[in-house]
N, C-alpha and C positions, 0 to 999 in steps of 0.2 A: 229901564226895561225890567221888567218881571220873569224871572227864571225861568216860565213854561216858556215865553215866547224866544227869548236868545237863541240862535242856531252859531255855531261856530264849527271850523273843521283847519286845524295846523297842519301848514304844509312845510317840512324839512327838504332842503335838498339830501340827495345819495349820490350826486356824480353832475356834471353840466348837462343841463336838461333832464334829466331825472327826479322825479319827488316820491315823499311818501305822504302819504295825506290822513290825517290822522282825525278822526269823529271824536263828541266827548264821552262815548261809549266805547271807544277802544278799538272801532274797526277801523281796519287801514285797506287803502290800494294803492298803487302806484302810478303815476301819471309822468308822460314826456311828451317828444313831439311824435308829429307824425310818419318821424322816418323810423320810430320803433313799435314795438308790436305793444309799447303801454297807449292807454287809452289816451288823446290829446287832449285838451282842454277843450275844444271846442266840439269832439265827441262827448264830453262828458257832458257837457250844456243839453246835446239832445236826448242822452241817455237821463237826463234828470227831469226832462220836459216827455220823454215816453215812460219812463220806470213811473212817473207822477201820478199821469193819468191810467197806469195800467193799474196800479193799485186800487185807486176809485171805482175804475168798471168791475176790477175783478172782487173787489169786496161785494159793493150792487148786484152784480149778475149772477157770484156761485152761489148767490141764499137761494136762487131758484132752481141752477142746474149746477155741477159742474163742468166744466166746457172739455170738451174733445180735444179742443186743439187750443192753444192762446199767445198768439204773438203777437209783437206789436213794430213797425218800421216808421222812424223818424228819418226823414229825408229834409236834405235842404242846401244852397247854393252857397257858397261863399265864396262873396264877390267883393272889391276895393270900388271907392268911390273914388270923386275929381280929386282928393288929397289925397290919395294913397291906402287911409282907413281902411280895414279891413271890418266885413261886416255879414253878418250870414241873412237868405233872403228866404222867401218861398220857401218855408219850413209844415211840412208833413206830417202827421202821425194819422196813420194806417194801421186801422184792426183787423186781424184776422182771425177771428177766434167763431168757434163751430162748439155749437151743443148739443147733447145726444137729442134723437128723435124721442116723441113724448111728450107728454103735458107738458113737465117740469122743462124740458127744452125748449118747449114752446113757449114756455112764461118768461125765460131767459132770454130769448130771440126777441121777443117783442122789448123790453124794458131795456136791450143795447143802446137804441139810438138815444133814449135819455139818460143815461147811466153815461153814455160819452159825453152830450151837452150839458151834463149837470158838472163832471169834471172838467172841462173846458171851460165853464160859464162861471162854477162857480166854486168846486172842490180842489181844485189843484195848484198849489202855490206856485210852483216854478211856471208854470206857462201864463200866470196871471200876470207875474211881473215880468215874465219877458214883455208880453204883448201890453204893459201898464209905462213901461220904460222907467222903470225908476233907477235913479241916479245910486252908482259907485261912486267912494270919497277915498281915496288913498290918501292913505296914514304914513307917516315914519316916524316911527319912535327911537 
């Protein structure tokens, strides 16, 4: 693999069930489970499949307007199947983002709906390969 394309992120423990998560640019967060206020693993799954796509609309959509408002809500079920697996379903991202009245708002309003379907379709890594299913290969070195 070619240096632009490698993605990598070290994850250290800090305590049982605590991490720190480390990028090759230096930023870090902190991830546990869900009985503490760090984000879970399976929060950050959505948060990387809505920060993904919020990036594409929001690049696409401020060259025309900047927006009033710009959030974005990933929702979704996590359910176990007949083995026990645990597995998330009926997964969500909800825009809600508003742009000032005006031409420029108005050029923004209208190129929303493809500025979404083009990230969805065809800009956004993370929610490609969720919905591509491509295979994890754990390692032990």
């Amino acid at each position: 693999m070619s240096e632009d394309t490698h993605r990598q992120v070290t994850i250290e423990r800090i305590t049982n069930s605590h991490y720190t998560v480390t990028n090759a640019r230096g930023g870090t967060i902190t991830v546990g489970t869900a009985d503490s206020a760090d984000f879970s693993p399976v929060e950050l799954l959505l948060t990387a499949i809505g920060a993904c796509t919020a990036i594409d609309v929001d690049i696409l959509t401020s060259r025309r307007a900047e927006p009033d408002s710009f959030a974005i809500a990933v929702d979704a079920e996590k359910l176990r199947d007949e083995k026990g697996r645990s597995y998330l379903a009926d997964i969500a991202v909800t825009f809600r983002i508003r742009f000032p009245e005006g031409a420029d708002g108005d050029k923004a309003r209208a190129l929303l709906p493809d500025a979404v379907k083009r990230s969805h379709d065809q800009l956004c890594t993370v929610s490609r390969t969720v919905e591509l299913g491509t295979p994890v290969t754990p390692v032990i070195e």
